[in-house]
DOTOR-283573 format. One record per atom (N, C-alpha, C): x, y, z. Coordinates in nm, 4 decimals, padded with zeros to 6 digits. Example, Ala and Ser with C-alpha at 12.3 -4.5 7.8 and 13.67 -1.06 7.14 Angstrom:
<atoms>
       xx       yy       zz
  01.3190 -00.5690  00.7800
  01.2300 -00.4500  00.7800
  01.3200 -00.3300  00.7800
  01.2850 -00.2250  00.7080
  01.3670 -00.1060  00.7140
  01.2900  00.0030  00.7870
</atoms>
This chain:
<atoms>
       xx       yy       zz
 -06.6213  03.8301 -06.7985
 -06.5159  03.7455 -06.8482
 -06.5586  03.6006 -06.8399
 -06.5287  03.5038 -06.9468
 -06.5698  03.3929 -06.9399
 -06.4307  03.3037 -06.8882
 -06.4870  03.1815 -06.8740
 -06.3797  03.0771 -06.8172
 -06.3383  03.0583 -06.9303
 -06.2187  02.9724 -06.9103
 -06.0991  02.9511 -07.0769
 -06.1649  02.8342 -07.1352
 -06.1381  02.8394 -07.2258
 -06.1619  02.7045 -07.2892
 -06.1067  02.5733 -07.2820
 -06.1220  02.4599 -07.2828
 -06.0682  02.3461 -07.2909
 -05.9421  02.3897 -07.3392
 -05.8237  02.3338 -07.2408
 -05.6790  02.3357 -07.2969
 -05.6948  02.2622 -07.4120
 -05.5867  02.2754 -07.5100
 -05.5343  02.1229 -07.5752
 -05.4061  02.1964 -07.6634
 -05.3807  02.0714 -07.7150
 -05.2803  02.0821 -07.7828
 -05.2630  02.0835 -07.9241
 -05.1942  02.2163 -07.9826
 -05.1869  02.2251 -08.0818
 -05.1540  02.1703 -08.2034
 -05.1699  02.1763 -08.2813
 -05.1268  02.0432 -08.3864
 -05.0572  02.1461 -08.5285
 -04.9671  02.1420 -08.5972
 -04.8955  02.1855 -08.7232
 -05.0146  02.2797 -08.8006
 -05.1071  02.1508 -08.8381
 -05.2550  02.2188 -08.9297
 -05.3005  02.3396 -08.8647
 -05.3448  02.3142 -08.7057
 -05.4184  02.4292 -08.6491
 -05.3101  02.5883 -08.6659
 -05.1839  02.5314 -08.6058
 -05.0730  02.6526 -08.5917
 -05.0811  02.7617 -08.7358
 -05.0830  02.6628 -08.8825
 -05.0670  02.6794 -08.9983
 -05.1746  02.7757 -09.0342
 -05.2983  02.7455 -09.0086
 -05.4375  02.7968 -09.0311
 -05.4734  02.8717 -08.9621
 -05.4049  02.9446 -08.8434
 -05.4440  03.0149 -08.7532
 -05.4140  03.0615 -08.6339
 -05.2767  03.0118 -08.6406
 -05.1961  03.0266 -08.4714
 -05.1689  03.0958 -08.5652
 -05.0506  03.1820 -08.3814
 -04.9817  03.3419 -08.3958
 -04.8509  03.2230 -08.3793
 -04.7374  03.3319 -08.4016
 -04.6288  03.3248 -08.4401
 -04.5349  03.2036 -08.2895
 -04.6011  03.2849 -08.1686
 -04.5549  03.1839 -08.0182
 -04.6363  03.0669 -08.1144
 -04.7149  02.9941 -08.1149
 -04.8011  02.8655 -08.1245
 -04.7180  02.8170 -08.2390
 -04.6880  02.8539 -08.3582
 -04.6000  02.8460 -08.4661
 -04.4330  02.8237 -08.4317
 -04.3780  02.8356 -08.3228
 -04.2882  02.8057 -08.2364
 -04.2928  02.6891 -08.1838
 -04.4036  02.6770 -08.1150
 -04.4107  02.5620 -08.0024
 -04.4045  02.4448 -08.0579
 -04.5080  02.4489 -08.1939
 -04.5343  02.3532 -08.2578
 -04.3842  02.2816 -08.3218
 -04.2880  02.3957 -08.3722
 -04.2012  02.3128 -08.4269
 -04.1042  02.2767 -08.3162
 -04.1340  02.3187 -08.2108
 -03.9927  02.2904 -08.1016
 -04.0930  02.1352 -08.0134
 -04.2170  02.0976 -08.0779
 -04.2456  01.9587 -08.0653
 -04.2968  01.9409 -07.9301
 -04.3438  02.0813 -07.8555
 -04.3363  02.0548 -07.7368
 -04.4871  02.0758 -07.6788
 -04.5329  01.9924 -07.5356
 -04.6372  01.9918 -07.5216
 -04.6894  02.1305 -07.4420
 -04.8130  02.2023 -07.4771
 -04.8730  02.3014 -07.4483
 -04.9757  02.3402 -07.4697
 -05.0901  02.4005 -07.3748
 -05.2129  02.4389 -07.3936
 -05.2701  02.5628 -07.4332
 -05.3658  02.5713 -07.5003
 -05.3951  02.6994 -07.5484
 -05.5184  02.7708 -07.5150
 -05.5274  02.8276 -07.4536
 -05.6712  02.9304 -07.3525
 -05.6934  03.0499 -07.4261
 -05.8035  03.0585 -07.4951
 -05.8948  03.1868 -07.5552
 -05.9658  03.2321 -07.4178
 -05.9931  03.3505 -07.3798
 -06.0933  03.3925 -07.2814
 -06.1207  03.5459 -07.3418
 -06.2480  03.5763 -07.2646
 -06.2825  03.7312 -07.2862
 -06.1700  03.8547 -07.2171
 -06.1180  03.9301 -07.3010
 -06.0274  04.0340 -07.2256
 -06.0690  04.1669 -07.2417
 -06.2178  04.1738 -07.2161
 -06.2898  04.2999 -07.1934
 -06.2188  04.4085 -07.0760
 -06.0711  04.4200 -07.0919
 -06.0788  04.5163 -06.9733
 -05.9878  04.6329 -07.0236
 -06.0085  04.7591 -06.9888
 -05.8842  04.8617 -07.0084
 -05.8022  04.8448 -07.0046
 -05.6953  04.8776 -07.0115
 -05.5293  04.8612 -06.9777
 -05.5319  04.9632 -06.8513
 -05.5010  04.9322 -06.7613
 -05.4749  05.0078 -06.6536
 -05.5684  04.9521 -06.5238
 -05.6916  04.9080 -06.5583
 -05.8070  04.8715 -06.4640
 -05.7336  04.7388 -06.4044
 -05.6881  04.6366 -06.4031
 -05.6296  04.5325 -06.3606
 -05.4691  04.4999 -06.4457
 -05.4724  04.5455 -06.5320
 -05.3170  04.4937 -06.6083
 -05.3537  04.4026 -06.6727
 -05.3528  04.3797 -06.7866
 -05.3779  04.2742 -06.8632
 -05.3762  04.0798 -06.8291
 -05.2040  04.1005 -06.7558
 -05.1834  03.9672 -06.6945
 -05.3262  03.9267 -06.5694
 -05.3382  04.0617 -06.5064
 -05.4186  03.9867 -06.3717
 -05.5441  03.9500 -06.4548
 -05.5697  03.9995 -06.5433
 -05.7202  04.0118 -06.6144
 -05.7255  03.8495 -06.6578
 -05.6331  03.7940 -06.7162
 -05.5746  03.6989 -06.7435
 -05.6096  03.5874 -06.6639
 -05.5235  03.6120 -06.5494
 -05.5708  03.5024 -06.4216
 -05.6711  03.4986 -06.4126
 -05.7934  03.6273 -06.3538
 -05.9963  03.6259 -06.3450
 -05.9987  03.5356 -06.4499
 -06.0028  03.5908 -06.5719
 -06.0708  03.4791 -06.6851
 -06.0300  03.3495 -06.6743
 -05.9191  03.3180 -06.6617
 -05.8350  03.1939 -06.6520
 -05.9051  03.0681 -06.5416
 -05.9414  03.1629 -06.4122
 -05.9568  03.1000 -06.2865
 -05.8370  03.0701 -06.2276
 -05.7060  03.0956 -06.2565
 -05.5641  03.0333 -06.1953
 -05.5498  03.1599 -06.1389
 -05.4114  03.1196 -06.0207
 -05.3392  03.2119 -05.9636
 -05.2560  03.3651 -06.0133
 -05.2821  03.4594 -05.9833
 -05.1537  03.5367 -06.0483
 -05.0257  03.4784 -06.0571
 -05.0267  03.3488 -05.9729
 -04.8370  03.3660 -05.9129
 -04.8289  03.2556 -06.0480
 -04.9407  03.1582 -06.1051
 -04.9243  03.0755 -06.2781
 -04.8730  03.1463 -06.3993
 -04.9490  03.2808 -06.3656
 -04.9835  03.3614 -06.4562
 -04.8004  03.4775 -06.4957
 -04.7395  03.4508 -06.5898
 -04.6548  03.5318 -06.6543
 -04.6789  03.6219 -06.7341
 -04.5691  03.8067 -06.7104
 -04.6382  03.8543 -06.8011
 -04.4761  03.8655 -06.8618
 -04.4483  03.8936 -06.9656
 -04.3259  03.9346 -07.0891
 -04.3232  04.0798 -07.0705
 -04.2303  04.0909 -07.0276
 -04.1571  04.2720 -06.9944
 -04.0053  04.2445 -07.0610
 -04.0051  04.3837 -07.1695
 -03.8573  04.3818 -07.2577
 -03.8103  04.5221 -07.1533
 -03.6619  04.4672 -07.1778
 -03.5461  04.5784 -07.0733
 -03.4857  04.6318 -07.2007
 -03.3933  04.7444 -07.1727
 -03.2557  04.7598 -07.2507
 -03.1801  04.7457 -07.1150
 -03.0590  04.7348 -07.1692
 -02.9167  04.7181 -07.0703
 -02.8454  04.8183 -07.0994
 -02.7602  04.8522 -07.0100
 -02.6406  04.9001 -07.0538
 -02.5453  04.7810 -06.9675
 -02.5259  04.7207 -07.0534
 -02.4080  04.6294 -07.0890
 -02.3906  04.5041 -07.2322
 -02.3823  04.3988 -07.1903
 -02.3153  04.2970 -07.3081
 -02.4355  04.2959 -07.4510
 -02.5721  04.2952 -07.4025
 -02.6624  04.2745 -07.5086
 -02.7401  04.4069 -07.4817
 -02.8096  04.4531 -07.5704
 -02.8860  04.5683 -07.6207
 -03.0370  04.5851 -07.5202
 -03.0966  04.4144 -07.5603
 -03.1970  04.4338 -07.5287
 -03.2074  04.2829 -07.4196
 -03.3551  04.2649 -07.3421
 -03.3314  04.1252 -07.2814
 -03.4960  04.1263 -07.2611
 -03.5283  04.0056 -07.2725
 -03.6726  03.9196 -07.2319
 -03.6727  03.9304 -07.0669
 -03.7538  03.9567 -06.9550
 -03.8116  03.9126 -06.8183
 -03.9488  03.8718 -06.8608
 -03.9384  03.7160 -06.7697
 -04.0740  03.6810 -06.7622
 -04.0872  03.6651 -06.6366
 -04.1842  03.7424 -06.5831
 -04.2497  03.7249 -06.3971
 -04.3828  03.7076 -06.4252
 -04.3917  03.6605 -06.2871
 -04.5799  03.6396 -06.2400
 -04.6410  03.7878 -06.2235
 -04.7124  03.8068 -06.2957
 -04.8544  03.9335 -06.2831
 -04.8528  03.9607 -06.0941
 -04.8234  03.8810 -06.0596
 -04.8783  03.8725 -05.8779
 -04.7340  03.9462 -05.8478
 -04.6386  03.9587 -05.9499
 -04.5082  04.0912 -05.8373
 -04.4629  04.1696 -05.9480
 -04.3694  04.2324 -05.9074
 -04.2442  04.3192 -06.0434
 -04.1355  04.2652 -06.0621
 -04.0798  04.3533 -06.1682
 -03.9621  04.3341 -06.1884
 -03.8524  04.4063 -06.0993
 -03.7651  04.3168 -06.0635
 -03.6769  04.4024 -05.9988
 -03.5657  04.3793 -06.0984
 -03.5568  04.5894 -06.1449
 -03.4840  04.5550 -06.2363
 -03.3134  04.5549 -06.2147
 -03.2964  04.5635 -06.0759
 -03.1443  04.5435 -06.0129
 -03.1053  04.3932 -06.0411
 -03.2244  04.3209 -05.9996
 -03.2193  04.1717 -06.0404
 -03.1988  04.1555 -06.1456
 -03.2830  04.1689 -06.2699
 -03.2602  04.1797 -06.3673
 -03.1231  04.2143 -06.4123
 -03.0967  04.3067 -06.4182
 -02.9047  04.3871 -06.4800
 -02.8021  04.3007 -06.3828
 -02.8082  04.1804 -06.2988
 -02.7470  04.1254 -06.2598
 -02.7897  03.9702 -06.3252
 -02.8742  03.9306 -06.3352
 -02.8891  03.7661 -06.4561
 -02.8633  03.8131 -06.5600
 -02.8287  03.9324 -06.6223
 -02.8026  03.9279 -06.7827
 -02.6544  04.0150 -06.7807
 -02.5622  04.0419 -06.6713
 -02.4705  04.0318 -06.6846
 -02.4439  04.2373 -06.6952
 -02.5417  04.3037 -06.6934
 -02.5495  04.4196 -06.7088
 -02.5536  04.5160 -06.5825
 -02.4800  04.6405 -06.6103
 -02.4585  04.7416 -06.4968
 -02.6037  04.7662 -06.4809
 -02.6779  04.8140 -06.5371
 -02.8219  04.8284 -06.5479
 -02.8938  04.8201 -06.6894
 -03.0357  04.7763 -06.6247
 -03.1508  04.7524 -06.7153
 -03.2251  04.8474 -06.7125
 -03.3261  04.9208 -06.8123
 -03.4803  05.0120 -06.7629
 -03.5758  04.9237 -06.8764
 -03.6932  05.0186 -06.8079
 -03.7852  04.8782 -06.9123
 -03.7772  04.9863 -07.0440
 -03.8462  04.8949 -07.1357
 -03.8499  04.9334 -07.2625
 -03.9956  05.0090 -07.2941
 -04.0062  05.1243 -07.3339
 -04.1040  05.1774 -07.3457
 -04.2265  05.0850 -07.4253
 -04.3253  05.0872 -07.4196
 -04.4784  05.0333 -07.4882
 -04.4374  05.0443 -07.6671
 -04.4378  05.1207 -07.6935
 -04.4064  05.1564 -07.8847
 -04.2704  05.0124 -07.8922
 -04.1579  05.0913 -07.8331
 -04.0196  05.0223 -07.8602
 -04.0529  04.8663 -07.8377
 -04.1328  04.8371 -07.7172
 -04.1605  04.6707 -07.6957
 -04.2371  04.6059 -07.8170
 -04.3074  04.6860 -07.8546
 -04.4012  04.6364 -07.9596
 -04.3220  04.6190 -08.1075
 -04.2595  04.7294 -08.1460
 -04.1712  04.7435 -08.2607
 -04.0697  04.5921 -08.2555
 -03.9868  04.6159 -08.1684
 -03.8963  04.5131 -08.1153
 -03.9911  04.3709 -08.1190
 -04.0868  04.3110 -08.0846
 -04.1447  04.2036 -08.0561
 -04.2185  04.1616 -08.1686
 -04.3009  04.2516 -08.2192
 -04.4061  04.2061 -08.3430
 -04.5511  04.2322 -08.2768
 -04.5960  04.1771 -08.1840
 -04.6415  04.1995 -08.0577
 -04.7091  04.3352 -08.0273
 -04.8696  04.3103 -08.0072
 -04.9057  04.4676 -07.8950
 -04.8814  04.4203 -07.7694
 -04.8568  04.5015 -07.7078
 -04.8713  04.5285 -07.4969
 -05.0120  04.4589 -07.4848
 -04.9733  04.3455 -07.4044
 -05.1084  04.2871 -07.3038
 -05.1184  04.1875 -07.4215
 -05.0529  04.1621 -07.5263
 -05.0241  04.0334 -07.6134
 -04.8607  03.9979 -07.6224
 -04.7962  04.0624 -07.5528
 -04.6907  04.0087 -07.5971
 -04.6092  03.8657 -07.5271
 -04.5888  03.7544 -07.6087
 -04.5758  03.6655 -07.5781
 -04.4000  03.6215 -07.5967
 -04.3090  03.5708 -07.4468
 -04.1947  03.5328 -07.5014
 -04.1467  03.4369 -07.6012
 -04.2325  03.3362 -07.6881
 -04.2060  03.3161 -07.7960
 -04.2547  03.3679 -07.9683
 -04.1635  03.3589 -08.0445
 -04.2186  03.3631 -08.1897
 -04.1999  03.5391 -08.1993
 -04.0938  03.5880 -08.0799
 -04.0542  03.7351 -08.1466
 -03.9884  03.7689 -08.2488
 -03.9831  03.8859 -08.3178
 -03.8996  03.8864 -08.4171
 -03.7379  03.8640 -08.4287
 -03.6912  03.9172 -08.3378
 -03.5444  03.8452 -08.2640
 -03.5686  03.7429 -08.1752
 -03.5411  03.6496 -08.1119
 -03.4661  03.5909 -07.9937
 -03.3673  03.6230 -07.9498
 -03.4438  03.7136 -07.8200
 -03.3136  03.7820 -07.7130
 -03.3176  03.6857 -07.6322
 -03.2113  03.7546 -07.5490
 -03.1668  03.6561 -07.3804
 -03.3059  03.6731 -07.3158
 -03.3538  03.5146 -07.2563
 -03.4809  03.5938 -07.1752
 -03.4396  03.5194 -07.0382
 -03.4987  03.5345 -06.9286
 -03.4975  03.5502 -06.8033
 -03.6203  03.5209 -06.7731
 -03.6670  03.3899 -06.6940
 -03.7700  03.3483 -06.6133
 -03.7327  03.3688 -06.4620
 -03.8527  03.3847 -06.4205
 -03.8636  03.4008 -06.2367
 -03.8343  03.3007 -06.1790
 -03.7326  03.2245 -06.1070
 -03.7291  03.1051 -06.0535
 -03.8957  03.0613 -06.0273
 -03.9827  03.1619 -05.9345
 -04.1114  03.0942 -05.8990
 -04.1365  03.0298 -06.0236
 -04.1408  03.0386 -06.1723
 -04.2155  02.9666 -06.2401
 -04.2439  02.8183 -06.2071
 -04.0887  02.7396 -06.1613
 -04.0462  02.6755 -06.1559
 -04.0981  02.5387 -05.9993
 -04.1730  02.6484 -05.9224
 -04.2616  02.5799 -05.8261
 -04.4358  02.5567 -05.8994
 -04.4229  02.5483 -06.0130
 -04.5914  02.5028 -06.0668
 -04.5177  02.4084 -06.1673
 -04.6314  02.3328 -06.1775
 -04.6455  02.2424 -06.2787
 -04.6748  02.2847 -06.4106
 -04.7516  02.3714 -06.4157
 -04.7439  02.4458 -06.5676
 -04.7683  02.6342 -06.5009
 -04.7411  02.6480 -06.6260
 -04.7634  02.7890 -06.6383
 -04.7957  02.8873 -06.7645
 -04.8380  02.9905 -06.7065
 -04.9261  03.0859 -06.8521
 -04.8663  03.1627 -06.9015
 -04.8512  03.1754 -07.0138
 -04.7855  03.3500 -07.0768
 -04.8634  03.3368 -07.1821
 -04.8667  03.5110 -07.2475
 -04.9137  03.5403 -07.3487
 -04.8847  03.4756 -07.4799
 -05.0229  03.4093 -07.5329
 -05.0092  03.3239 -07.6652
 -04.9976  03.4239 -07.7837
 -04.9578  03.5680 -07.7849
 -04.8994  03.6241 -07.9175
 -05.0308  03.7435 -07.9512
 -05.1112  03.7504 -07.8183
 -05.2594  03.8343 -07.9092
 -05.3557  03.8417 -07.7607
 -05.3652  03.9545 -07.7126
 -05.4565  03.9863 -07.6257
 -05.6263  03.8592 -07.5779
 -05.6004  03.7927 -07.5119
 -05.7008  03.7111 -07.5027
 -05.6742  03.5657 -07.5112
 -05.5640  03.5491 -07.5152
 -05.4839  03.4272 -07.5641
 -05.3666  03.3767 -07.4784
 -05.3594  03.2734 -07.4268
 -05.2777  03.2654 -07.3154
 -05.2623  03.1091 -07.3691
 -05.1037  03.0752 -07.3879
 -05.0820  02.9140 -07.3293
 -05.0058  02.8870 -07.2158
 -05.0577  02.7377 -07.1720
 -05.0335  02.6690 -07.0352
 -04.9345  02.6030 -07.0615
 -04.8186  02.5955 -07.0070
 -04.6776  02.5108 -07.0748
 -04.5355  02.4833 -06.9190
 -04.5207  02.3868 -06.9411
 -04.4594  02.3433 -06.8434
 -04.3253  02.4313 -06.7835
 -04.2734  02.4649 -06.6882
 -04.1715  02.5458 -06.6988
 -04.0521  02.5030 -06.7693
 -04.0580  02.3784 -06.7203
 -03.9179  02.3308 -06.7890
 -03.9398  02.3228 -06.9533
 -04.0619  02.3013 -07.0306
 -04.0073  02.3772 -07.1829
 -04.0238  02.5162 -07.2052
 -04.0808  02.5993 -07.1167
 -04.0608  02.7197 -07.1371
 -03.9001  02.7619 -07.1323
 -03.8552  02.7369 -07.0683
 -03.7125  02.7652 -07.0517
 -03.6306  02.6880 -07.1817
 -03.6668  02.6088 -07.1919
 -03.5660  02.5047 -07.2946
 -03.5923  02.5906 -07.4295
 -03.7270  02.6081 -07.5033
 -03.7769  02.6568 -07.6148
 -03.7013  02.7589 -07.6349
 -03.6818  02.8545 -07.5348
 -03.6857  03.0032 -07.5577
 -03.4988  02.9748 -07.5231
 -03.4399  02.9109 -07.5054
 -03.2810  02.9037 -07.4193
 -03.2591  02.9746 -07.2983
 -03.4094  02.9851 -07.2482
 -03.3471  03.0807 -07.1062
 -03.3277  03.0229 -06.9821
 -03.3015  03.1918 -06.9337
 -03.2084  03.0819 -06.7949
 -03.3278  03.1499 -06.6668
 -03.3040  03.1194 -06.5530
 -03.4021  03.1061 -06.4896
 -03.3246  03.1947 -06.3775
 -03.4405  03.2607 -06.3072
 -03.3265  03.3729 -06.1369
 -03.4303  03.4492 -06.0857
 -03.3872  03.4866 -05.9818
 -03.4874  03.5156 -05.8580
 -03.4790  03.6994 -05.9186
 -03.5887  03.7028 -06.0219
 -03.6061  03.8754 -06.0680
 -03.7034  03.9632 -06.0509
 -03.8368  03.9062 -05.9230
 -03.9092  03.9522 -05.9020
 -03.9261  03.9719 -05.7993
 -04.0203  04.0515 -05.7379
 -04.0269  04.1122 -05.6256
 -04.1764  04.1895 -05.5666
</atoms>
């Protein structure tokens, strides 16, 4: 795995010519964010995509976010969790920030269908809906942080506080 590339920031032209659909987001919500290509030579299962993420990256798991879709049974159908690769979801936590008796996760096919998105690319912006999403309070102790840029190998660095603003989410202690 190689180290990431020089952050920087995206610009309209680049998004237009070649960003995924999150970068095509960011760009119009005006907001500042970095964009990391690295090698993601690994199985799915051998580290999890997110931790694979962090190695290449050189950052912490606890920087590092991965995008897990729930269903509910309650007010909304479906809901966004974003946690750090470094814990889980607790999905009791979860069905309590979105207002629901309970959550389960959303199977691999259904996340993908639902998102636009493969597994180990799926990024909480530029889905085909905008659901309710849910950040980990920890995001919120770093100065920036990573989630999937829309495509296996692709990660942007973005402050918590526009991660939350971009996407309208709300923020709660859902990991564990």
């Amino acid at each position: 795995m190689s180290r990431p590339t020089t952050p920087k920031t995206t610009s309209k032209k680049a998004s237009a010519s070649g960003g995924t659909p999150a970068t095509v987001v960011l760009d119009r919500a005006g907001v500042e964010f970095g964009v990391h290509a690295f090698d993601n030579d690994i199985a799915p299962g051998e580290l999890g995509y997110g931790k694979a993420a962090a190695a290449a990256l050189g950052v912490s798991e606890r920087r590092v976010f991965k995008t897990l879709l729930v269903e509910t049974a309650g007010p909304v159908r479906h809901a966004v969790a974003v946690v750090p690769v470094s814990g889980q979801l607790s999905l009791k936590a979860m069905a309590v920030a979105v207002g629901a008796k309970k959550v389960e996760m959303l199977e691999a096919r259904a996340a993908e269908r639902l998102t636009g998105y493969v597994v180990g690319g799926i990024s909480p912006f530029g889905q085909k809906k905008l659901l309710p999403t849910v950040v980990d309070t920890s995001a919120l102790e770093h100065d920036t942080v990573f989630v999937s840029g829309g495509k296996r190998g692709l990660d942007i660095e973005i402050s918590p506080r526009a991660l939350l603003d971009v996407l309208g989410a709300v923020s709660a202690p859902i990991s564990v």
